[in-house]
mmCIF file of the N, C-alpha and C atoms, coordinates in Angstrom:
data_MODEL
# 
_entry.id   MODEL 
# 
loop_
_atom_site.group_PDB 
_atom_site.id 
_atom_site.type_symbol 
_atom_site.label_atom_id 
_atom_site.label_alt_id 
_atom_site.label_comp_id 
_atom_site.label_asym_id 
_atom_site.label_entity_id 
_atom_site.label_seq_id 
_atom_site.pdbx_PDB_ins_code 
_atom_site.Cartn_x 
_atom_site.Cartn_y 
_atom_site.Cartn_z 
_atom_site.occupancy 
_atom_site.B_iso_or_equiv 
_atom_site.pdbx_formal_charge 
_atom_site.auth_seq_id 
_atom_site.auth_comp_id 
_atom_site.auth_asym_id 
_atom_site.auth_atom_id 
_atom_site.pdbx_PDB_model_num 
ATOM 1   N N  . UNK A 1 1  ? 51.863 -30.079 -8.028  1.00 0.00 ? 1  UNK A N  1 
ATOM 2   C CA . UNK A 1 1  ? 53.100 -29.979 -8.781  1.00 0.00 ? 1  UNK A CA 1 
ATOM 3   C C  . UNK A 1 1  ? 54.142 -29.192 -7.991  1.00 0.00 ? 1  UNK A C  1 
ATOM 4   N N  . UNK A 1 2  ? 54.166 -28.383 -7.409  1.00 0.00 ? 2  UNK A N  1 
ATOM 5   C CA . UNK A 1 2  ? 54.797 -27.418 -6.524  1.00 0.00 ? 2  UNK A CA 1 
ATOM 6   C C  . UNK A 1 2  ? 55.322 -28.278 -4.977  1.00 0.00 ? 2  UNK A C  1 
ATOM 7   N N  . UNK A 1 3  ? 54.703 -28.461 -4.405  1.00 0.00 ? 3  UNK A N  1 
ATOM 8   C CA . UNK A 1 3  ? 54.984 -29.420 -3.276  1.00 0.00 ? 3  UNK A CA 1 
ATOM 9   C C  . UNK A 1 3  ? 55.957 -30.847 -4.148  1.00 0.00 ? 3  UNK A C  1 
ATOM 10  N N  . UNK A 1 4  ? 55.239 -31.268 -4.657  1.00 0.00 ? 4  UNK A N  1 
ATOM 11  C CA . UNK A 1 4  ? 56.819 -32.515 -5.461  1.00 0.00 ? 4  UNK A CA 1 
ATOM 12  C C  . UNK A 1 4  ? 57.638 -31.842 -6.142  1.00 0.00 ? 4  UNK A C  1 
ATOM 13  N N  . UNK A 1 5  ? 57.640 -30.718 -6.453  1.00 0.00 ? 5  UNK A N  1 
ATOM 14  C CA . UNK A 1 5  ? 59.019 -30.425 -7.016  1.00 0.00 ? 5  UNK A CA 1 
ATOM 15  C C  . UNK A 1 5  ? 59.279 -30.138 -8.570  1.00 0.00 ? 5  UNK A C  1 
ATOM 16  N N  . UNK A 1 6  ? 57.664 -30.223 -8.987  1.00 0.00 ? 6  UNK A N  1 
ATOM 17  C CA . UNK A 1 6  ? 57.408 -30.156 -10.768 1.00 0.00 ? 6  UNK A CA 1 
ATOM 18  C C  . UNK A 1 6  ? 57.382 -28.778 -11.695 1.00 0.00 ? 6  UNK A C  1 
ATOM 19  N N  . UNK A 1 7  ? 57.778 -27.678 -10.486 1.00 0.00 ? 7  UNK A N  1 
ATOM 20  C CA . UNK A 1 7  ? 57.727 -26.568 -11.161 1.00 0.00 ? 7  UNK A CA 1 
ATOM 21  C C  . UNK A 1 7  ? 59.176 -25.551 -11.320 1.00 0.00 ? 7  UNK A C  1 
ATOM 22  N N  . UNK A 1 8  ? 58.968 -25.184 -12.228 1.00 0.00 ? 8  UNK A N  1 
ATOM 23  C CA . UNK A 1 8  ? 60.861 -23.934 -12.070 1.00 0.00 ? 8  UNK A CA 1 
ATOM 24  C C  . UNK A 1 8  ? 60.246 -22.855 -12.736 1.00 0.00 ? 8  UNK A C  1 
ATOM 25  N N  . UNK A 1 9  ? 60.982 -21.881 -12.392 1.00 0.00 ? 9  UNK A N  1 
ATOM 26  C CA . UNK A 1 9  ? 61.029 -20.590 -13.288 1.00 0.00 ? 9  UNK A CA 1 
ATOM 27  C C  . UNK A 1 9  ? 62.391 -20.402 -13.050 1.00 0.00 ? 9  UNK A C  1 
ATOM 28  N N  . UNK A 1 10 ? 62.511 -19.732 -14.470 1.00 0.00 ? 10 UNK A N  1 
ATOM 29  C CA . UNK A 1 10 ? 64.004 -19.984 -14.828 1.00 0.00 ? 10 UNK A CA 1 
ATOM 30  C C  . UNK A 1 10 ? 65.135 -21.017 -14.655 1.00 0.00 ? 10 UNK A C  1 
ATOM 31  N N  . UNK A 1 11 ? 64.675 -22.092 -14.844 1.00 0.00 ? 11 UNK A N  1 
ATOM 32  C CA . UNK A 1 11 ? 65.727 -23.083 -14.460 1.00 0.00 ? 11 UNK A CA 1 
ATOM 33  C C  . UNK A 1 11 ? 65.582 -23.520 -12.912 1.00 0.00 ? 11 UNK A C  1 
ATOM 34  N N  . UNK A 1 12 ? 65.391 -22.487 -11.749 1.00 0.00 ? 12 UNK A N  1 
ATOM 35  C CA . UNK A 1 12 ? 65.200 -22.990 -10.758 1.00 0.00 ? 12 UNK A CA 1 
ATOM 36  C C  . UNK A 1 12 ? 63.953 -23.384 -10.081 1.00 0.00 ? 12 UNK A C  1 
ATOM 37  N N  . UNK A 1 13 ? 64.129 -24.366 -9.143  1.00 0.00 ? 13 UNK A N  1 
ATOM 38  C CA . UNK A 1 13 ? 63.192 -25.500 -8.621  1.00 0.00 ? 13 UNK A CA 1 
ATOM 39  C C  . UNK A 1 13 ? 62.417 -24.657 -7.807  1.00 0.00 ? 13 UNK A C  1 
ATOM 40  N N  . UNK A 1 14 ? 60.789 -24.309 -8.128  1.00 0.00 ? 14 UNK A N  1 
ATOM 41  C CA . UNK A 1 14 ? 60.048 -23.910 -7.349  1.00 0.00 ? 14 UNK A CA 1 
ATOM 42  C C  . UNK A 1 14 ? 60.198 -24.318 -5.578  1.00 0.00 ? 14 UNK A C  1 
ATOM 43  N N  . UNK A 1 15 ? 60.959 -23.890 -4.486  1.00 0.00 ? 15 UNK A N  1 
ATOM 44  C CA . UNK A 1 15 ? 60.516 -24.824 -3.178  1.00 0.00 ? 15 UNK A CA 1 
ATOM 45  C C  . UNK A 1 15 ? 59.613 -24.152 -2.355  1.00 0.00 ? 15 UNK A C  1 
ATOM 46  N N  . UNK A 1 16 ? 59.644 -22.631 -2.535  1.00 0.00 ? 16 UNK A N  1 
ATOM 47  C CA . UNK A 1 16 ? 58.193 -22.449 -1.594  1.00 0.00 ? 16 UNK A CA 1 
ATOM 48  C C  . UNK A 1 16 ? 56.732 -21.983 -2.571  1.00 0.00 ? 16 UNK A C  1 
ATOM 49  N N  . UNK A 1 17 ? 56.084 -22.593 -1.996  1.00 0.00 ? 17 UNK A N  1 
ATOM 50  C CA . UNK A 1 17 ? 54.667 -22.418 -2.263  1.00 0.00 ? 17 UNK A CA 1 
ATOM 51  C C  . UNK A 1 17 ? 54.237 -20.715 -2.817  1.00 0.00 ? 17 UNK A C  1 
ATOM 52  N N  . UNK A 1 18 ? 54.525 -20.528 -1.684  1.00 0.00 ? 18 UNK A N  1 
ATOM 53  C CA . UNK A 1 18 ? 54.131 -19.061 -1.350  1.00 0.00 ? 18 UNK A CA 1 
ATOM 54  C C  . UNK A 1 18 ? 55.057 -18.074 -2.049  1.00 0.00 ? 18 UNK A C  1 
ATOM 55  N N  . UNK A 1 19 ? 55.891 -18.223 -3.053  1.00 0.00 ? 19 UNK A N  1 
ATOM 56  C CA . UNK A 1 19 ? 57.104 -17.975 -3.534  1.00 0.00 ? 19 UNK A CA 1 
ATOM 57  C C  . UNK A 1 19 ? 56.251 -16.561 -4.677  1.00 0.00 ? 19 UNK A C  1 
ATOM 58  N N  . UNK A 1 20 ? 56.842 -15.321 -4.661  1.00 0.00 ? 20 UNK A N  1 
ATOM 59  C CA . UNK A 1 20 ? 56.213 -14.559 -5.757  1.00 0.00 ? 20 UNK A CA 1 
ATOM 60  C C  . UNK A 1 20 ? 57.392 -13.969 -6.549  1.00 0.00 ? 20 UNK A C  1 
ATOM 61  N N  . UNK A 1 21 ? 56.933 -13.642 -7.823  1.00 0.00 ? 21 UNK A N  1 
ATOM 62  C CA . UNK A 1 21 ? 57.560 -13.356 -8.886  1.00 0.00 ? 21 UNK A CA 1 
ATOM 63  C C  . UNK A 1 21 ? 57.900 -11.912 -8.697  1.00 0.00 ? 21 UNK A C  1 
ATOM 64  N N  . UNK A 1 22 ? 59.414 -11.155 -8.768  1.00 0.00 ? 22 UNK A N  1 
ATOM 65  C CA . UNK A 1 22 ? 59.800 -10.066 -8.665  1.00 0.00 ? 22 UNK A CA 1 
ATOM 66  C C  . UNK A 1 22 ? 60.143 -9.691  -10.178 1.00 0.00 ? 22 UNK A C  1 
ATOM 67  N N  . UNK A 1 23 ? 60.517 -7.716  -9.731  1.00 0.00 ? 23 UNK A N  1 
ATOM 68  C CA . UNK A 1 23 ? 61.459 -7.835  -10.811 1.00 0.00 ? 23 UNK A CA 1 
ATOM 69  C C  . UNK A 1 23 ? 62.480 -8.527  -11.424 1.00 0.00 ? 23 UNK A C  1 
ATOM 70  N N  . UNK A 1 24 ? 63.576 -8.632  -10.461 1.00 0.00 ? 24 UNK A N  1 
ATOM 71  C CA . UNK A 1 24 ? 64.728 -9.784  -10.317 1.00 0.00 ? 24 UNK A CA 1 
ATOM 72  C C  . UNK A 1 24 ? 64.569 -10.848 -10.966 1.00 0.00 ? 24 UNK A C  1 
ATOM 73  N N  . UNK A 1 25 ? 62.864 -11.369 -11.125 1.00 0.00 ? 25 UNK A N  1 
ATOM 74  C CA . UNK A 1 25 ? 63.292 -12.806 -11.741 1.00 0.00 ? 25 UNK A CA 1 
ATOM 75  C C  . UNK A 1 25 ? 63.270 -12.518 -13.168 1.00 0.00 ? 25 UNK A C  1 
ATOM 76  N N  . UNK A 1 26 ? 63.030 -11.418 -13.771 1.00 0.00 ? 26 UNK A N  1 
ATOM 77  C CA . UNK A 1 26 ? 62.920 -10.978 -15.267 1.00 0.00 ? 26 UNK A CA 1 
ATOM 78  C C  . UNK A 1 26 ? 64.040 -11.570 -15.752 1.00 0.00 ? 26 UNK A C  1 
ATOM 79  N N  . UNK A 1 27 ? 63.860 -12.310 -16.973 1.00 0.00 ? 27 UNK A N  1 
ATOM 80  C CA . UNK A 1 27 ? 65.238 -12.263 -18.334 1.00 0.00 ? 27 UNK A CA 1 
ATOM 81  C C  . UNK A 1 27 ? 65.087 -11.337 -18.973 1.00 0.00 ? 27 UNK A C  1 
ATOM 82  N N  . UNK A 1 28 ? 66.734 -10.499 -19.081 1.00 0.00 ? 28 UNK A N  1 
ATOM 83  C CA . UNK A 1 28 ? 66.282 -9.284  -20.079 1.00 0.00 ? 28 UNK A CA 1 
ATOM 84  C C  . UNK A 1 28 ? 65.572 -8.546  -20.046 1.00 0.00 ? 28 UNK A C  1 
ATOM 85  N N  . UNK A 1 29 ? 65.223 -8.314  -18.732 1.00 0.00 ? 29 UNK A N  1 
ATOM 86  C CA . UNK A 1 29 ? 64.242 -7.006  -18.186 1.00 0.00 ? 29 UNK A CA 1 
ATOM 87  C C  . UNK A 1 29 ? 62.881 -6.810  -18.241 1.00 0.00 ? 29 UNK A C  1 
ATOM 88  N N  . UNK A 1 30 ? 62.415 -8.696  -19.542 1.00 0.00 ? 30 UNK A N  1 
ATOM 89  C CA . UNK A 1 30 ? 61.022 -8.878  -19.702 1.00 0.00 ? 30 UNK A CA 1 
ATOM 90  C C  . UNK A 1 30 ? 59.957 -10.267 -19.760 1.00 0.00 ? 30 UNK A C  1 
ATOM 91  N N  . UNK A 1 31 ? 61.097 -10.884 -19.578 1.00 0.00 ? 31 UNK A N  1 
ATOM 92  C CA . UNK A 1 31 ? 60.965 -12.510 -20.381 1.00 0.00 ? 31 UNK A CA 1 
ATOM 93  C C  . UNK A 1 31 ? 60.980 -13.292 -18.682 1.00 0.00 ? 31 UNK A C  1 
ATOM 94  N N  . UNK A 1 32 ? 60.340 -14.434 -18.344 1.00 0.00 ? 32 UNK A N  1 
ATOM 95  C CA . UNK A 1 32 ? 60.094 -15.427 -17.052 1.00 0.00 ? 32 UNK A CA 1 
ATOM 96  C C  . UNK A 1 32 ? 59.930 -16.582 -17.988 1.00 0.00 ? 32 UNK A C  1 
ATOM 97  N N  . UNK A 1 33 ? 61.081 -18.014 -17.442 1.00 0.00 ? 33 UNK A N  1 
ATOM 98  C CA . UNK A 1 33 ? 60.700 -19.083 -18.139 1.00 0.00 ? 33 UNK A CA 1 
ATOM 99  C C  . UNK A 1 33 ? 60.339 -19.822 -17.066 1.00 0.00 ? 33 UNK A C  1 
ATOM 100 N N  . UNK A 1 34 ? 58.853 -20.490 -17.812 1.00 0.00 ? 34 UNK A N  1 
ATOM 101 C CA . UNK A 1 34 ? 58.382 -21.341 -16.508 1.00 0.00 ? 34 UNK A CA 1 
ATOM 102 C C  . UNK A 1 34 ? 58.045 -22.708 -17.001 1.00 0.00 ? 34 UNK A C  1 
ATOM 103 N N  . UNK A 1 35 ? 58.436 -23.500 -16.198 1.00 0.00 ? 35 UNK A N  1 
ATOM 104 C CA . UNK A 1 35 ? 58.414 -25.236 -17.257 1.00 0.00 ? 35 UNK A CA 1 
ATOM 105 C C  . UNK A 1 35 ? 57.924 -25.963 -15.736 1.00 0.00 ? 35 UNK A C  1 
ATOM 106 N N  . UNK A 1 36 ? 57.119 -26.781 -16.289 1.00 0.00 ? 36 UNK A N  1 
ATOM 107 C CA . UNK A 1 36 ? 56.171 -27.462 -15.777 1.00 0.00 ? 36 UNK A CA 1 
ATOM 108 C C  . UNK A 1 36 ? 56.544 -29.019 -16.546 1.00 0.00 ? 36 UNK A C  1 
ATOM 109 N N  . UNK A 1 37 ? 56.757 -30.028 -15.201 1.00 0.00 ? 37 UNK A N  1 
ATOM 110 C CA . UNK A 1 37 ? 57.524 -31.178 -15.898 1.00 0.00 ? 37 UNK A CA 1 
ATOM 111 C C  . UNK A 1 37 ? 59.051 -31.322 -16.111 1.00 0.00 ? 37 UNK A C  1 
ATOM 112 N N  . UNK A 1 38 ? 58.563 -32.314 -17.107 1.00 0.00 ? 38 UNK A N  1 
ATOM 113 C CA . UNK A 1 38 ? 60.331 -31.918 -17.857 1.00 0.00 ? 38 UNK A CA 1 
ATOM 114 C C  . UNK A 1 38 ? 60.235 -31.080 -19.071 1.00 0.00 ? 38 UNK A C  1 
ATOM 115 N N  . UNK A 1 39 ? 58.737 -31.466 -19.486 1.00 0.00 ? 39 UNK A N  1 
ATOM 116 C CA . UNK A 1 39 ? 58.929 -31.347 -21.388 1.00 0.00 ? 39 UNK A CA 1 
ATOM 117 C C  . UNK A 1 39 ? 57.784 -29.835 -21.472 1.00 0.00 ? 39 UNK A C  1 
ATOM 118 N N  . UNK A 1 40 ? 57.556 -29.155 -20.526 1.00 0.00 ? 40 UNK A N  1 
ATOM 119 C CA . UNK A 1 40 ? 56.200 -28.489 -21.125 1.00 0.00 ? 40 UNK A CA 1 
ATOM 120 C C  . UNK A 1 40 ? 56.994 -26.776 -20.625 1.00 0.00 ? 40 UNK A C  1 
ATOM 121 N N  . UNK A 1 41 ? 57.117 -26.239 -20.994 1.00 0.00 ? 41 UNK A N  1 
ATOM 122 C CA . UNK A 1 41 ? 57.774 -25.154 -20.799 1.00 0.00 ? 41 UNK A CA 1 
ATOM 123 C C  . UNK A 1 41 ? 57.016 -24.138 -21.661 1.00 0.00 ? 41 UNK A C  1 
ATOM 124 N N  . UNK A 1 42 ? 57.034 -23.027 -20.738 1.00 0.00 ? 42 UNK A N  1 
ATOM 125 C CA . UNK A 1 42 ? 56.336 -21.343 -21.490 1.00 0.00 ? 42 UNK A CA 1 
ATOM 126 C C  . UNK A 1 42 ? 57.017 -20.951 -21.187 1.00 0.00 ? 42 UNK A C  1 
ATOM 127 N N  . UNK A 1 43 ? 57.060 -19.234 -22.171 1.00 0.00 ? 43 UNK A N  1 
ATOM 128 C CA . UNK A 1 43 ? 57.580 -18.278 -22.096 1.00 0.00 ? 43 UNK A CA 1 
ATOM 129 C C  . UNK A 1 43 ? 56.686 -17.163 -21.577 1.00 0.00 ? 43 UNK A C  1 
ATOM 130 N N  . UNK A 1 44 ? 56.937 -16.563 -20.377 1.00 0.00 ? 44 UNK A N  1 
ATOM 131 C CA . UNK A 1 44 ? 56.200 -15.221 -20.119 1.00 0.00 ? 44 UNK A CA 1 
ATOM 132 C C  . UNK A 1 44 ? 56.691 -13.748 -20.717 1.00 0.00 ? 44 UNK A C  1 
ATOM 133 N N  . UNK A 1 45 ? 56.056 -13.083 -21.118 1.00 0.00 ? 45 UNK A N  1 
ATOM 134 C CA . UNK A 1 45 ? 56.392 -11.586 -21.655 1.00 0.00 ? 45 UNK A CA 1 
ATOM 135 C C  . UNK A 1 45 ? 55.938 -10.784 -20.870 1.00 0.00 ? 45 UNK A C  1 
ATOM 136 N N  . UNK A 1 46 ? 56.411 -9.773  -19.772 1.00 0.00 ? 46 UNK A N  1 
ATOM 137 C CA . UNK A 1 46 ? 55.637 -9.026  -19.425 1.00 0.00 ? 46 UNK A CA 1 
ATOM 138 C C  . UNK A 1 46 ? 56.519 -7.451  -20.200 1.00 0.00 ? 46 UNK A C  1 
ATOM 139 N N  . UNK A 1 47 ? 55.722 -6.518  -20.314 1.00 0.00 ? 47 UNK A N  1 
ATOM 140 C CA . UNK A 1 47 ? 55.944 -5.479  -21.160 1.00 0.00 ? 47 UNK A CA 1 
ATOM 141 C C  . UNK A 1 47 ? 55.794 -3.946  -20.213 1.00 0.00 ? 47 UNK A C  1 
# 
């Protein structure tokens, strides 16, 4: 899914593999949206 192009967090298009999640990518200082597809989307909480 990652190599074709099937993944985002936050709206944007996963392009590297090797890509890791920072503070920076937080919504609101707690929230990561990650959608897989078009139609399958989670919400992350970290606390």
């Amino acid at each position: 899914m990652l190599q074709g192009g099937g993944v985002s967090i936050n709206k944007d298009k996963v392009q590297d593999i090797n890509r890791q999640l920072t503070a920076g990518d937080l919504l609101q200082g707690k929230y990561i949206l990650a959608q897989k597809g078009k139609k399958d989307y989670a919400i992350l909480k970290f606390i």
